[in-house]
C-alpha positions as a Python dict, from the first residue, in 0.01 Angstrom:
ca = {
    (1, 'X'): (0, 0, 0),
    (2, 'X'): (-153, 265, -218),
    (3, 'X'): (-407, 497, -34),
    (4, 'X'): (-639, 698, -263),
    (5, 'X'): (-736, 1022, -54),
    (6, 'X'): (-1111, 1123, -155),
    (7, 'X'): (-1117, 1395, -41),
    (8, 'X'): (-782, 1534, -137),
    (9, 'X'): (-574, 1688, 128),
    (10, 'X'): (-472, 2087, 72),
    (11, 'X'): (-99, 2069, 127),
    (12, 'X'): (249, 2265, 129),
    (13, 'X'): (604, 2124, -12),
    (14, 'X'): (902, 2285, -94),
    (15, 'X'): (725, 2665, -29),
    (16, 'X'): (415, 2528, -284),
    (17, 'X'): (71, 2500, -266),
    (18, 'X'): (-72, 2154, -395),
    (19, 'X'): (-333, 1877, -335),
    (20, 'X'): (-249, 1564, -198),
    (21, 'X'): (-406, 1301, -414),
    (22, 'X'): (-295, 975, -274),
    (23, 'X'): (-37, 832, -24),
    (24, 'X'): (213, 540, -32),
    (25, 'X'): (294, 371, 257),
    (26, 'X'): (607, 59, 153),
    (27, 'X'): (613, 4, 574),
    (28, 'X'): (759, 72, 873),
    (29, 'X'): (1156, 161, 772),
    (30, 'X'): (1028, 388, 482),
    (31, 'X'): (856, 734, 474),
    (32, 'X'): (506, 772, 324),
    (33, 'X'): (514, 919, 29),
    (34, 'X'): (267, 1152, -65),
    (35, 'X'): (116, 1252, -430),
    (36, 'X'): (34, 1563, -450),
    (37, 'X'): (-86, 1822, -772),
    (38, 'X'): (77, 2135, -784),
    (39, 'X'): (-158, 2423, -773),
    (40, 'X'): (15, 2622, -1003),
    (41, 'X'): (147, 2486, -1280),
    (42, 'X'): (-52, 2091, -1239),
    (43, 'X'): (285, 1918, -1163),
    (44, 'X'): (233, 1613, -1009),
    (45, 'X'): (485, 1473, -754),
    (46, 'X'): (554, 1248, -514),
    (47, 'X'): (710, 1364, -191),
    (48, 'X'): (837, 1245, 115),
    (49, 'X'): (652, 1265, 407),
    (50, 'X'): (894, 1503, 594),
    (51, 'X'): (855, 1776, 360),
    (52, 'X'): (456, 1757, 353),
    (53, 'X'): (246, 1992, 586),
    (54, 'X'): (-112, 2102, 609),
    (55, 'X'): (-242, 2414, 440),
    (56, 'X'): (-389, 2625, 729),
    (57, 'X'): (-809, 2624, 721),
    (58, 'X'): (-1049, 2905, 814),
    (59, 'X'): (-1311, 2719, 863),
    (60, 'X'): (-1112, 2437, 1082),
    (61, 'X'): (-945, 2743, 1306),
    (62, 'X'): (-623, 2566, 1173),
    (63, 'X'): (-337, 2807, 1185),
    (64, 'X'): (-184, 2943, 887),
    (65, 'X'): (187, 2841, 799),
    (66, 'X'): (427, 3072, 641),
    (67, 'X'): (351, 2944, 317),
    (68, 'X'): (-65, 2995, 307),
    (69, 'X'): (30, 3399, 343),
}
């Protein structure tokens, strides 16, 4: 299944800010994958979902991660 995310989901990978676009899911023995924009160059990629964690949000009280500093 192909998820479109509207709206897209501020994300971290790999020590890099990006929006999630969209989300894969091939079933149960697989991870998600997750498509995600780059922030700084535009890059898109797809990335497992072990590596994928949610930017930190003000407005949310979320906490900050070592990566939104």
């Amino acid at each position: 299944m192909f998820y479109q995310l509207n709206p897209t989901l501020p994300v971290t990978y790999n020590g890099q800010k990006a929006y999630a676009i969209a989300v894969i899911d091939y079933g149960q023995e697989h991870h998600l994958l997750w498509v995600c924009v780059a922030d700084d160059n535009g890059e898109i990629w797809t990335v497992e979902n072990k590596f994928i964690r949610v930017q930190g949000n003000w407005t949310m009280s979320a906490p900050r991660n070592k990566v939104d500093k």
